[in-house]
N, C-alpha and C positions, 0 to 999 in steps of 0.2 A: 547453492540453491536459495531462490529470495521466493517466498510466500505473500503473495498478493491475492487480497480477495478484491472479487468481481459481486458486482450487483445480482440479488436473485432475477431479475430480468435476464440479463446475459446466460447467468448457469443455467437457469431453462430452457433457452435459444438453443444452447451447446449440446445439450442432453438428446433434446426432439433431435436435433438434426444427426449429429456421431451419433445417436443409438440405434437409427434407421440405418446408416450410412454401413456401419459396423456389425449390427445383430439383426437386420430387418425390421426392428419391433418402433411401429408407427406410434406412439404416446400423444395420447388426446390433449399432450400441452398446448395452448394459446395464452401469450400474454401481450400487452401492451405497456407502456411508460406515458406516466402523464407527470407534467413538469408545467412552470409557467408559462414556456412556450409553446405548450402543446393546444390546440384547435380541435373540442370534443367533434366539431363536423367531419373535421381531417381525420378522428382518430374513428369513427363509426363509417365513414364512406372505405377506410382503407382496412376496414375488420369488419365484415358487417357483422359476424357472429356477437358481437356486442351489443348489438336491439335484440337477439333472442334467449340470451344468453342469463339468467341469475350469475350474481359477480360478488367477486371478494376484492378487496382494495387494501390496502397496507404501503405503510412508508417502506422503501427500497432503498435504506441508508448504512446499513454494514453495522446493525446494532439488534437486539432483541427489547422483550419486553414489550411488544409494539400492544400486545390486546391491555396491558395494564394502565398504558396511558391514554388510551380511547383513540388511538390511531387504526383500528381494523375496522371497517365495514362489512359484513357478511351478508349474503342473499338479497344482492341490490340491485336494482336497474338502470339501466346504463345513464340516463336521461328520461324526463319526462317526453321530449318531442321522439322517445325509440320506444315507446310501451306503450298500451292504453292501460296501465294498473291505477289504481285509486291517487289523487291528488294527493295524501297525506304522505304517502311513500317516501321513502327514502331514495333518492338517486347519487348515483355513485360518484357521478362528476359533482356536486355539491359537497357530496363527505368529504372529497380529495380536496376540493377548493376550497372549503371552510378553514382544514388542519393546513393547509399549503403556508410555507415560511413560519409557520406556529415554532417559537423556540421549545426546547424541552429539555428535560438531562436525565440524562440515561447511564448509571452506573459512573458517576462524576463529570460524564462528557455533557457539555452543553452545546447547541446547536440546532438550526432552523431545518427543519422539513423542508428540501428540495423537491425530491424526488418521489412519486406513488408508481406500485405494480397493481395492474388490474387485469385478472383471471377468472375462469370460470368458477363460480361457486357448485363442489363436489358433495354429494350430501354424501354421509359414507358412517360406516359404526365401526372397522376394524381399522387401527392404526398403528403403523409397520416404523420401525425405526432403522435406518441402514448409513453405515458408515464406511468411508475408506480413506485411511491415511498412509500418508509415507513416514517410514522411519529409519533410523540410519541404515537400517540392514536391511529392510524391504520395507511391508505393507502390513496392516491393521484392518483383517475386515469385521466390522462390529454387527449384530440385528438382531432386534430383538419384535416380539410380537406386540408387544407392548410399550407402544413409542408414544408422543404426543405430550405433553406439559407434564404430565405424570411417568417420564421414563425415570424418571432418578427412583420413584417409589418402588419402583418394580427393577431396580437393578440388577436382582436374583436371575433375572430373566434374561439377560443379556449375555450374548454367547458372541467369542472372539475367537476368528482364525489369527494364527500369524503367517506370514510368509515368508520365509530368505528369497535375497535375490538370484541367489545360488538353485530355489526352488522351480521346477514349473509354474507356468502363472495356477490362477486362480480354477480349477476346476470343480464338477460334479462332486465327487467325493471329498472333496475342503467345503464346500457350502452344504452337504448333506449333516453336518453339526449344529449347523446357524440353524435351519429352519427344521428343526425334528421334532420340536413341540406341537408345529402346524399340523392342521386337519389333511388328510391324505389329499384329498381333491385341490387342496390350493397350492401341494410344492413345487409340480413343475410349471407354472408360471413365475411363481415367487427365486425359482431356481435359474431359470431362463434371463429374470428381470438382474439378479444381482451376478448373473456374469456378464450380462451384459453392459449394465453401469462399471464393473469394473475394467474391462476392455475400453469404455469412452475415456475414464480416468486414467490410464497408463498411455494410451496414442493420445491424449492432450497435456498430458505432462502435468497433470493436478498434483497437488498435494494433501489437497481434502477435498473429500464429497462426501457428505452430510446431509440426509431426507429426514427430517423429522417434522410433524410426522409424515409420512405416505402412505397412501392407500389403495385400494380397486375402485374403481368407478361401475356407473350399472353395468355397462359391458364387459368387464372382469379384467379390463386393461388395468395399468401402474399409473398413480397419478400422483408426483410429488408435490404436498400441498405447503411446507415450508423446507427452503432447499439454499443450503450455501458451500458454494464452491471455492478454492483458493488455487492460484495455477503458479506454478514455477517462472516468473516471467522472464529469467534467463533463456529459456528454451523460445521468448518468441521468435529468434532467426529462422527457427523450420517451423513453429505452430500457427505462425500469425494468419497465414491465409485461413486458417483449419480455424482459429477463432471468431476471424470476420465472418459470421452467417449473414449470408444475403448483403446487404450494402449497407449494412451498420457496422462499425468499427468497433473493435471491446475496449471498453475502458476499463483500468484499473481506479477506480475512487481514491480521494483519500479518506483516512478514518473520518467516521463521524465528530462533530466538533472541529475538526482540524483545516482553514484554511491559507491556503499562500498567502504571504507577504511581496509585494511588486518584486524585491527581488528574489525569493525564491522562484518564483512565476519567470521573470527572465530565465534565470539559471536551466529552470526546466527546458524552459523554449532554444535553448543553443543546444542542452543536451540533446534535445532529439533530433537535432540538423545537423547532430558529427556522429563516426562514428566513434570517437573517446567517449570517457564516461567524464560527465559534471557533476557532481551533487550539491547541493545548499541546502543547510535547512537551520533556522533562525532560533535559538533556544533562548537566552538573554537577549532583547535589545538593546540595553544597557550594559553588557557583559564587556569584561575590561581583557579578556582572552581571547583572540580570534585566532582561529585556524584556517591558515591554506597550504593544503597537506597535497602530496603526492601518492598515490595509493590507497586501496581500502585498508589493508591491512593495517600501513602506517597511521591512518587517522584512529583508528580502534587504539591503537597503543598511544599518542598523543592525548588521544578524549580519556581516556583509562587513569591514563599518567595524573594528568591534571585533576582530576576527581580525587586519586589518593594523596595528592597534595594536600586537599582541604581545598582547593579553587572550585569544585561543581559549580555549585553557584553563579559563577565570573564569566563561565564557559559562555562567550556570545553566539557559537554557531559550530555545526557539525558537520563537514564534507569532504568533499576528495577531487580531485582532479584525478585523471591517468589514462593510458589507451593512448599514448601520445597525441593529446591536441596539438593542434597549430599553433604559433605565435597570435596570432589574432584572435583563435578561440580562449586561449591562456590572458590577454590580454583583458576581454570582454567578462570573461570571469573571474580575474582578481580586480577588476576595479568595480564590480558591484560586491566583490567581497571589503574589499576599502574601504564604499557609502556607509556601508552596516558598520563598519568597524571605527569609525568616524564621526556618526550621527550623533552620538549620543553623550560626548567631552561633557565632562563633571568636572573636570582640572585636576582631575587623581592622575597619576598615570596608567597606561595602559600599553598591553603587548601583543604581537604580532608572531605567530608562528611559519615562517614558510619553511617548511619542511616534507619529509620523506624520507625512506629506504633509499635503497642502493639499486636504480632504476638499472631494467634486463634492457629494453630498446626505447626509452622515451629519453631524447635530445636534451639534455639539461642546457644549453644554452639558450637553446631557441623557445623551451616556456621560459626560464628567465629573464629571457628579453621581452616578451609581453608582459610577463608580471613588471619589469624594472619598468615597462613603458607606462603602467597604470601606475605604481610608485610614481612617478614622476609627476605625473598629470596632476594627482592627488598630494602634492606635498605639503600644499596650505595647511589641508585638512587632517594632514600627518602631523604638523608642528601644535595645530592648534589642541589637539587630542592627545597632547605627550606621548604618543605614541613612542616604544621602541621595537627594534626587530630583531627577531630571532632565526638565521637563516642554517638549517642543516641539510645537505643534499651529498647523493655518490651517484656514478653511472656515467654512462657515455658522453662524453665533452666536459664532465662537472668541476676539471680546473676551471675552463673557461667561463662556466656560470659562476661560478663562486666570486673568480676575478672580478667578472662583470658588479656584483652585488657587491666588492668592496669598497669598488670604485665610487660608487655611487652614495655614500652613507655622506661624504663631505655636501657632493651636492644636494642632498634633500636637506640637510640639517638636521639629519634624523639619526641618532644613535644604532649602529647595526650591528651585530655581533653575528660572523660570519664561520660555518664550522665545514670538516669533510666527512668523509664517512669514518675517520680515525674518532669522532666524538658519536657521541651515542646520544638515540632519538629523547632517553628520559633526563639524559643529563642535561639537557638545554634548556627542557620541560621544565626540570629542577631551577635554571639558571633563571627562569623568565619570573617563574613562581617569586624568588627570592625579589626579583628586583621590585615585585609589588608592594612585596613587605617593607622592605626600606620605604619606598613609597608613603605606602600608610604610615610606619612610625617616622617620618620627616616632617609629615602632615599632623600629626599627634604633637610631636615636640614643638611644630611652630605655633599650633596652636595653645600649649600650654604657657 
């Protein structure tokens, strides 16, 4: 299961529409997304509830803390040309445009303001705290009456079912615990409200759903006024339609602070044209360790390995091939793994891991042959980066891959040390490590 958070814009899309969809219950949610591509005329002609509307505004970037850095707007007008309220006013298209691309750092992360949500502003005195997570054995449902910037002070108050999966889902008598502090008159809406948010959370596959705080609106409806959802994104093969609401597609962001490098950004882009799995992701640009691994499991024990060597540091880059790509797909993705692992020649040496497990159905010859075909291409930039290789692979064909990779070590000029599944993923780990070391004291000695 991978946990991916989605923008509060999306989880409020999700919520309005599966809670209708699922429990009847229509929620007075409206939001929009304003960005630097966005056209305040576009975004008032296609919501006109936004000229009549008092509005709250906040960065929609997968971080909190937004009212401490003067990122919230509260009780604003959408624009001057959608209200007749006093000149001095505050409009809500000017807060978002002011703070837009504004850097900031938030709990060590630094990074520009993309992204504003803009909602109605709910006046309201009572605020509801409500939670639901997965855990190994089921579900966590949290709520307390007392939610809002102040739930930690009042922790006393908070009241948690658990659930097996073994259990019935979530009913009456499990949420009559959560809300038994409440005033009579408000539990069966408030009862209503959290079976039915936990019914949208189990048919979309979440992993967390998080209202803090939420409240009633004057009509006694549910209105969540800050909300962050995280969905399973392995399950998008059956949720995907279920999350595309209307003709918006859901994105998964990445963290705040965090963006692509040209080749992660490639890497990404093949990955979602096959259906194998690519991952990249760039940790040293300088790093004197590259991996191009076969399996998730495997790169977890490769990255693992190298870390208790004392190499973390070295480590140039984190990912996996597997799902059996193509020769072409294989090929596309070890030669932007190469660039990276190439760019950056200091005249130390440096090493290459192509490894993995003992493949159930992915062709070891034929990703060998794209990877040997970007080996090749790449050989300059192999000699000029002292590169050496470290090759361990098992599974269907992998005499023939391995042959292929031995063959090949005279023509690049490249040192290769070639292994089968009788060597072990740490041992080579071990062997690559060492060679650095020599490395560095050769470099020590000549320098003395």
């Amino acid at each position: 299961m991978a946990r991916k958070k989605i923008r509060e814009y999306d989880a409020k899309r999700l919520l309005k529409a599966h809670i209708k969809r699922l429990a009847g219950l229509d929620l007075p949610i409206q939001v929009v997304q304003f960005t630097a591509a966005s056209n305040p005329s576009d975004l008032l002609n296609e919501n006109p509830w936004l000229g009549n509307t008092r509005l709250v505004v906040k960065p929609d970037m997968l971080f909190g803390q937004r009212g401490k850095n003067d990122l919230v707007g509260l009780n604003l007008d959408f624009s001057q040309a959608s209200t007749m309220c006093f000149p001095s006013a505050i409009w809500a298209i000017d807060f978002a445009t002011q703070r837009l691309n504004r850097t900031v750092t938030v709990n060590g992360c630094t990074g520009p303001i993309t992204t504003f949500l803009i909602e109605p502003f709910v006046a309201h005195e009572e605020e509801f705290y409500l939670s639901i997570t997965s855990t190994r054995n089921g579900w966590e449902v949290s709520f307390s009456e007392a939610g809002g910037i102040h739930i930690e002070e009042n922790w006393d108050k908070l009241r948690t079912v658990v659930l097996d999966t073994t259990d019935c889902p979530l009913d009456s008598a499990r949420v009559a615990p959560l809300i038994a502090g409440l005033p009579l008159e408000l539990k069966p809406a408030l009862e209503r409200f959290i079976l039915a948010a936990f019914a949208v959370f189990n048919d979309l596959d979440c992993t967390l759903l998080e209202m803090n705080p939420w409240t009633l609106d004057a009509s006694g409806q549910p209105f969540p006024l800050d909300m962050r959802v995280e969905l399973d994104d392995t399950s998008k093969y059956r949720n995907g339609p279920k999350w595309n609401v209307g003709d918006v597609e859901l994105e998964f962001p990445l963290p705040f602070g965090r963006l692509l490098t040209p080749a992660e950004e490639a890497v990404s882009a093949l990955d979602e044209a096959t259906g194998a799995s690519l991952k990249f992701t760039v940790l040293n640009p300088a790093g004197r360790v590259w991996l191009m691994v076969a399996g998730g499991g495997a790169s977890v024990i490769y990255t693992d390995t190298i870390a208790d060597l004392g190499f973390a540091q070295e480590l140039g880059n984190y990912g996996e091939y597997s799902g059996a790509p193509n020769t072409s797909e294989t090929y596309q993705y070890a030669r932007t793994v190469l660039d990276c692992a190439t760019a950056h020649a200091d005249g130390r040496g440096r090493v290459l891991l192509i490894g993995g497990g003992i493949a159930n159905f992915t062709d070891v010859a034929a990703t060998f042959t794209g990877i040997i075909q970007a080996l090749k291409e790449k050989k300059a930039a192999l000699q000029a980066a002292k590169v050496r290789i470290f090759v361990r692979r098992g599974g269907p064909n992998y005499q023939k891959g391995l042959a292929l990779m031995r063959s090949l070590g005279d023509e690049l000029g490249v040192p290769i040390g070639v292994y089968g599944p009788e060597s072990s993923m740490t041992g080579i780990c071990a062997e690559a490590i060492d060679y650095l070391k020599q490395q560095d004291g050769a470099e020590v000695t000549a320098t003395a």
